[in-house]
MDAnalysis code that builds the backbone (N, CA, C; Angstrom):
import MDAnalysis as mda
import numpy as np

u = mda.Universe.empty(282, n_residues=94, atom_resindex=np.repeat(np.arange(94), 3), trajectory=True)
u.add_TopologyAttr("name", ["N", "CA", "C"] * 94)
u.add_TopologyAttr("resid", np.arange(1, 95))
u.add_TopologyAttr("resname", ["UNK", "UNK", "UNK", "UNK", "UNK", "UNK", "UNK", "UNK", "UNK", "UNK", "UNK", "UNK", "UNK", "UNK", "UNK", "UNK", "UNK", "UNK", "UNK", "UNK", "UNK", "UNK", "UNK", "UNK", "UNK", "UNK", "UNK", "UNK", "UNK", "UNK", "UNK", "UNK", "UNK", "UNK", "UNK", "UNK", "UNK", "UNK", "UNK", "UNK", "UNK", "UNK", "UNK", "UNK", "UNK", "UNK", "UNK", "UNK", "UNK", "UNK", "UNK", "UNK", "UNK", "UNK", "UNK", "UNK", "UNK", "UNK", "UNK", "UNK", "UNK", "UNK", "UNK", "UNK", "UNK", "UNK", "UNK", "UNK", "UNK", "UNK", "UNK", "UNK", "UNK", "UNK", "UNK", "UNK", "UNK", "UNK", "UNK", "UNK", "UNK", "UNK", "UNK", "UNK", "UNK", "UNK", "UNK", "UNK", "UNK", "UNK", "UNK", "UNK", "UNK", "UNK"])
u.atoms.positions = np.array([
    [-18.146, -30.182, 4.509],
    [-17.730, -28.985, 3.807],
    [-16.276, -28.695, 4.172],
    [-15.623, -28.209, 3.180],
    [-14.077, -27.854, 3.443],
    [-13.391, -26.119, 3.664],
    [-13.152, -25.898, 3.927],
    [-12.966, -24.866, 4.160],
    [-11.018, -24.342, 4.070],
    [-10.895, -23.370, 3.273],
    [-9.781, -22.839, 2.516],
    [-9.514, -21.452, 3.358],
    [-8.433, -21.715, 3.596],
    [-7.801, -20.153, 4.600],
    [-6.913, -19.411, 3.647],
    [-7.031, -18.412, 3.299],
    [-5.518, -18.008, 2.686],
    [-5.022, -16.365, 3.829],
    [-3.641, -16.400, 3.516],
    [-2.899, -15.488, 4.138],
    [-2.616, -14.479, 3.054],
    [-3.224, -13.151, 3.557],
    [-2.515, -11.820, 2.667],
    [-0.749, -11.741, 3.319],
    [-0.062, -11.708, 1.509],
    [1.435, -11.598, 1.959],
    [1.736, -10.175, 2.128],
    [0.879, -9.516, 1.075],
    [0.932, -8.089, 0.902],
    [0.275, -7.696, -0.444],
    [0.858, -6.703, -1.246],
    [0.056, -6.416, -2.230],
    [1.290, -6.506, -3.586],
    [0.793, -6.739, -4.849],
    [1.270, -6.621, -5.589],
    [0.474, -5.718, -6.999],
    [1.745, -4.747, -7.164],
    [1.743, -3.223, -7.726],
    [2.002, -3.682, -9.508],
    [0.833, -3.281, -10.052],
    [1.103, -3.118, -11.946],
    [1.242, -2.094, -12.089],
    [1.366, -1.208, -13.029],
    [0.645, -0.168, -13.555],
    [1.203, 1.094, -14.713],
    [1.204, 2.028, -15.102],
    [2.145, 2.931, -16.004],
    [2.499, 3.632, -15.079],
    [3.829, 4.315, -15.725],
    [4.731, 5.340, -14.329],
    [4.451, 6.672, -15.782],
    [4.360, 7.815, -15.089],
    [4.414, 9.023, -15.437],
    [5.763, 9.246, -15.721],
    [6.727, 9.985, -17.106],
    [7.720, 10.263, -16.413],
    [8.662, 11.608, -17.295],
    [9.887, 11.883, -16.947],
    [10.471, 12.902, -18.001],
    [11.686, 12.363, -18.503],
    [11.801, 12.635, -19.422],
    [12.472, 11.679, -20.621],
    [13.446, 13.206, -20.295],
    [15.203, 11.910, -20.565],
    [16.131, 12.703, -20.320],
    [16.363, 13.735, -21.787],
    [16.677, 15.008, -21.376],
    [16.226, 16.252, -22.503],
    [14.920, 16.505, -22.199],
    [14.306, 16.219, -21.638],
    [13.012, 16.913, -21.668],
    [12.108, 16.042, -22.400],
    [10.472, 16.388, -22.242],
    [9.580, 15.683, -22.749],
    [8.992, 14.734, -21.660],
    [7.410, 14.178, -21.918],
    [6.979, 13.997, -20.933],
    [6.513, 12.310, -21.383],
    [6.922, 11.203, -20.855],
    [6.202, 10.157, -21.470],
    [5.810, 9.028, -20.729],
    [5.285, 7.861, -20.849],
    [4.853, 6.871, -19.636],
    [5.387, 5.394, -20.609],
    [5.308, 4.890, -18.714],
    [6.391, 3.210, -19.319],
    [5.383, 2.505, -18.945],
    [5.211, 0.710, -18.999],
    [4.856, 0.395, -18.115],
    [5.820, -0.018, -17.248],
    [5.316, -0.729, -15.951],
    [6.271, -0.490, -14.904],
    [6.895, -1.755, -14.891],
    [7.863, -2.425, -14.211],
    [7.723, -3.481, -13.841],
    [7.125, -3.945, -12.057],
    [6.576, -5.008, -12.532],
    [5.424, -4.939, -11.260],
    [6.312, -5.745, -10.200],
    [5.497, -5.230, -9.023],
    [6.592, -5.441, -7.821],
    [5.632, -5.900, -6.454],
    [6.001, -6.307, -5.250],
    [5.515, -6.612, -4.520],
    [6.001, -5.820, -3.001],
    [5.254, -5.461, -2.097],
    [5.488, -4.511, -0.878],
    [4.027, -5.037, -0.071],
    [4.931, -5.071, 1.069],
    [4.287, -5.158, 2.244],
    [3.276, -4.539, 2.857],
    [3.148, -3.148, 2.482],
    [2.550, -1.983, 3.103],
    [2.462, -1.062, 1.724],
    [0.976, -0.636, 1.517],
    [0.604, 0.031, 0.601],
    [1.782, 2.215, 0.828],
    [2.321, 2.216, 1.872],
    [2.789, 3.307, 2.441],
    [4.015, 2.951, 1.196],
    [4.402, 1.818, 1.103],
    [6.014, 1.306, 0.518],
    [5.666, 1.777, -1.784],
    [4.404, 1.784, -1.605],
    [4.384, 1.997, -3.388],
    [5.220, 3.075, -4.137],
    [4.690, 4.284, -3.411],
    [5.466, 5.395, -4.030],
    [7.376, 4.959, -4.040],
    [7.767, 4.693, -2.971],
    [9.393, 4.361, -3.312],
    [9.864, 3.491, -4.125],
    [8.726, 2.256, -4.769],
    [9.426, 1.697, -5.512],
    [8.704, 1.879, -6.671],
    [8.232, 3.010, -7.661],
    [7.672, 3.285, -8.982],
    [8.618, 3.462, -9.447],
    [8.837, 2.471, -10.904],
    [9.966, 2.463, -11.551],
    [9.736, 2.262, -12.945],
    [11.289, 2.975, -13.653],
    [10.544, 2.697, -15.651],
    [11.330, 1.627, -16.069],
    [10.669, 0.437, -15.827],
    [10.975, -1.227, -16.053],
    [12.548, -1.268, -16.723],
    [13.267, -0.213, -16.224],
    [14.993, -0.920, -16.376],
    [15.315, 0.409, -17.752],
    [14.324, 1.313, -18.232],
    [14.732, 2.057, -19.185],
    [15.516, 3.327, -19.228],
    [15.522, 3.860, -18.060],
    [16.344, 5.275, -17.516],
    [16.151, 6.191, -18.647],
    [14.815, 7.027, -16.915],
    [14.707, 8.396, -17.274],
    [15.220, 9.259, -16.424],
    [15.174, 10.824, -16.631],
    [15.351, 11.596, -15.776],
    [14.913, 11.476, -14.356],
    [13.304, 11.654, -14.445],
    [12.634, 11.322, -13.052],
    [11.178, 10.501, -13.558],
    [10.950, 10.198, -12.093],
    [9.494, 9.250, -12.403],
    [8.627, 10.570, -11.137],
    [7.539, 10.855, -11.955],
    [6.710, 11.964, -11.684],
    [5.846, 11.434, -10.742],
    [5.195, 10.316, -11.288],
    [3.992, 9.485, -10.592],
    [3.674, 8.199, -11.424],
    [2.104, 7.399, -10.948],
    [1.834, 6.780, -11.850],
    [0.808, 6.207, -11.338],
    [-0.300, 5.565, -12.488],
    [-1.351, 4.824, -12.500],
    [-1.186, 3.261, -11.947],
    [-1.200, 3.158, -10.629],
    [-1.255, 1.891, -10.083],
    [-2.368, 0.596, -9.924],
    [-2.236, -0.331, -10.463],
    [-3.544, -1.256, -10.022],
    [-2.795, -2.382, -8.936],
    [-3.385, -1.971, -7.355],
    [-3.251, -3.282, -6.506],
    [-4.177, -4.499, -6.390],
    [-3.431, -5.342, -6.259],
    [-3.981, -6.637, -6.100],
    [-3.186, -7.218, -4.704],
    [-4.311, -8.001, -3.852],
    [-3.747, -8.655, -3.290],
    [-3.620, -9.938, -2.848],
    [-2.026, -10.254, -2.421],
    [-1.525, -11.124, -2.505],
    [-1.762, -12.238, -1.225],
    [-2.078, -13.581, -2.098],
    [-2.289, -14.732, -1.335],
    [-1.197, -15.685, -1.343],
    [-0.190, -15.365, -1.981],
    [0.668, -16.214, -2.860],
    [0.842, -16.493, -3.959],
    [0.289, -17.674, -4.289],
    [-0.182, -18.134, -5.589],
    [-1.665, -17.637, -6.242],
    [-2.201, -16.857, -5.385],
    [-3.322, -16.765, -5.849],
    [-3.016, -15.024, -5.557],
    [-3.790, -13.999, -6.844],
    [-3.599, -12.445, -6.338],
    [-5.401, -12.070, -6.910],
    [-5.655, -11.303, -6.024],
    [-7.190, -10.506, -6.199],
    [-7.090, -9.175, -6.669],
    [-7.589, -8.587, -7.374],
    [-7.729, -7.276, -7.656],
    [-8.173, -5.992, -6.786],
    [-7.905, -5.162, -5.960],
    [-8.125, -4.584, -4.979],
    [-8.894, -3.414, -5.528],
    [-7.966, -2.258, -6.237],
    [-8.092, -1.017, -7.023],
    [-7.292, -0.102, -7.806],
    [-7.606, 0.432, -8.173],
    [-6.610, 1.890, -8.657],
    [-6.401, 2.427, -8.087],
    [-5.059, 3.203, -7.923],
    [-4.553, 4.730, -7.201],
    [-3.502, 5.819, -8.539],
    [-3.909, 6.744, -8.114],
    [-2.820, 7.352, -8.694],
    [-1.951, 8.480, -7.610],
    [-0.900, 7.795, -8.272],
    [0.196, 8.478, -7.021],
    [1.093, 9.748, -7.834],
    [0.846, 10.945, -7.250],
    [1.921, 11.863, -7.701],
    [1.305, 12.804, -9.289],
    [2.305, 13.174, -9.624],
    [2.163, 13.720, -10.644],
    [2.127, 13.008, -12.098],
    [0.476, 12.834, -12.512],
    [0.225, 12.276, -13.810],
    [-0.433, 12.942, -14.695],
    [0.167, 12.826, -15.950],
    [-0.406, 13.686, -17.665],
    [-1.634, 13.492, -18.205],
    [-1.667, 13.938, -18.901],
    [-3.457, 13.682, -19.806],
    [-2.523, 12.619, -20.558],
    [-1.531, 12.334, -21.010],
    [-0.575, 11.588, -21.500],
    [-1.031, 9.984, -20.788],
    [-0.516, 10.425, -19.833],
    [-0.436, 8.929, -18.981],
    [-1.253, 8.215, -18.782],
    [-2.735, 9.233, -18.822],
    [-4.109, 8.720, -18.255],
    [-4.319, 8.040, -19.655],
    [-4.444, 8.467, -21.008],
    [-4.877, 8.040, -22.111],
    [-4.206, 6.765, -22.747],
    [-2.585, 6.456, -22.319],
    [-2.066, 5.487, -22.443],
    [-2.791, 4.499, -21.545],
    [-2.838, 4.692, -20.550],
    [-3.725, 3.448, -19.427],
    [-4.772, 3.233, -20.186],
    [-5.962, 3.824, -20.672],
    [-7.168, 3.639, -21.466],
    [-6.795, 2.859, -22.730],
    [-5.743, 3.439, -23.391],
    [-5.697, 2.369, -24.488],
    [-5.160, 1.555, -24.548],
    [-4.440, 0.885, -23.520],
    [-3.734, -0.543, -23.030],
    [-4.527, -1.473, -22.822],
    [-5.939, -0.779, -22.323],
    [-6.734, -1.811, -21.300],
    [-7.582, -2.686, -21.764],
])
């Protein structure tokens, strides 16, 4: 029998960001997905995939974690401040 070791590198972050559209208004991106060491590191890097808004409120995260080449699905979090907006975009993406 053979036996396969893998090493967690860390986790890698998908998910929609909550956010406020410059002038006002409330809308969600998806993110571009990113990788961090420490689940503590997510909130600093939620971002609206290169589109510039005012601010990023929060957002619907799915971690997976990382083997390398290989990533597992861990769970959902939601971090911060998210809309009935944001939640319903995640539902109809999925």
């Amino acid at each position: 029998m053979k036996t396969l070791t893998l090493n967690k590198q860390g986790y890698i972050i998908k998910g929609i960001a909550d956010l406020t559209c410059w002038g006002g208004g409330n809308g969600c991106i998806k993110m571009k997905s990113f990788r961090v060491k420490s689940l503590k590191e997510i909130k600093n890097n939620l971002n609206d995939n290169g589109f510039g808004v005012q601010s990023i409120n929060g957002a619907i995260c799915d971690i997976y974690d990382d083997f390398g080449k290989i990533i597992q699905y861990r769970r959902t979090i939601t971090i911060g401040k998210v809309s009935d907006n944001t939640i319903n975009c995640v539902f109809d993406n999925s």
